[in-house]
C-alpha positions as CSV (number, residue, x, y, z in Angstrom):
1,X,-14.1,-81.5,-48.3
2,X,-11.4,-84.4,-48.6
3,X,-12.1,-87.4,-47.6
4,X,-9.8,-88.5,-44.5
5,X,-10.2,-92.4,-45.1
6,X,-9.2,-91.9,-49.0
7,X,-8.2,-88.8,-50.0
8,X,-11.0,-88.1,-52.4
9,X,-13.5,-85.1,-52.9
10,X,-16.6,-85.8,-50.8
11,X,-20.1,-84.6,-51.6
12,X,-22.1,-82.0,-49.6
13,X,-25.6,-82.7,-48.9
14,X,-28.1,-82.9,-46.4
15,X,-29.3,-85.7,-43.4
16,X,-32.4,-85.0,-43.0
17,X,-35.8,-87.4,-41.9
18,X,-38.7,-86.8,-39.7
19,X,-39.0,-89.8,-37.2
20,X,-42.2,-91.2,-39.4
21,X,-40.2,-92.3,-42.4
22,X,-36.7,-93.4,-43.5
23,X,-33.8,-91.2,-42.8
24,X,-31.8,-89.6,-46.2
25,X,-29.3,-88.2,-47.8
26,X,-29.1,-86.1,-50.6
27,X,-26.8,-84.4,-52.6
28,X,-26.9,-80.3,-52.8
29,X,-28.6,-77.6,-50.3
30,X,-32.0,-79.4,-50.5
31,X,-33.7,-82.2,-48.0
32,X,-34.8,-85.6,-49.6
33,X,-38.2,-85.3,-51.2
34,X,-41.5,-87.8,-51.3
35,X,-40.3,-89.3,-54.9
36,X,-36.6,-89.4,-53.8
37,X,-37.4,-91.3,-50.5
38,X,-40.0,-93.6,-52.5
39,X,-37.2,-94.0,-54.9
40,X,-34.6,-95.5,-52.6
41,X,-31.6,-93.8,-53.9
42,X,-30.6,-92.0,-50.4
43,X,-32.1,-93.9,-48.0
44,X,-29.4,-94.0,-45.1
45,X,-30.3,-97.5,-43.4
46,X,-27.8,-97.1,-40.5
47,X,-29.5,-94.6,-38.9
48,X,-32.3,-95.4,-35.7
49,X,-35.5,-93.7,-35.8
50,X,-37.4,-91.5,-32.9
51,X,-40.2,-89.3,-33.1
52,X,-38.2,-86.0,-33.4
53,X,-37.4,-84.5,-37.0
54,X,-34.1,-83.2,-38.0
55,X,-31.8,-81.9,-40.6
56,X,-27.6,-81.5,-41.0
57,X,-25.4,-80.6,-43.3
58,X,-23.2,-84.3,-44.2
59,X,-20.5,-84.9,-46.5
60,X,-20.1,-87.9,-48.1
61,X,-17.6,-90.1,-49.7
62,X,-19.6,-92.8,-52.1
63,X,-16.1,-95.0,-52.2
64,X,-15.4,-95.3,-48.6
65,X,-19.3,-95.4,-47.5
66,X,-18.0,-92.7,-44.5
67,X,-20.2,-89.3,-43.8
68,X,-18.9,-86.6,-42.0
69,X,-21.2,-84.2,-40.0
70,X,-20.4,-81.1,-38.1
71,X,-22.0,-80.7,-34.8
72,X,-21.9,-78.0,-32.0
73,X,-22.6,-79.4,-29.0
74,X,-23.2,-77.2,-26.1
């Protein structure tokens, strides 16, 4: 996917967190593990934390800081 804010590839990965612990992001078809969440590399600190888990597909661009997620609201 292109970035709409710079015109650059953006990465596929997913959002995923459970409402105990930090919500992430990671690169590829796989969730955030134990060691990558202790690690701190995709730690997404905007997001707001509830008691339900979850999991989307996100693309991001690392230059613009911007994530895109689909949704289907209905």
């Amino acid at each position: 996917m292109i970035c709409p804010y710079c015109n650059k590839e953006m990465k596929k990965g997913i959002l995923s967190g459970d409402g105990r612990s930090i919500v992430s992001w990671k690169e590829g078809d796989k969730k955030a593990n134990f060691w990558d969440k202790i690690g701190g590399v995709c730690n997404v600190d905007a997001m707001k934390y509830t008691l339900a888990t979850f999991s989307a597909e996100a693309h991001y661009c690392p230059d613009c800081k911007k994530m895109i997620i689909d949704t289907d609201i209905g």
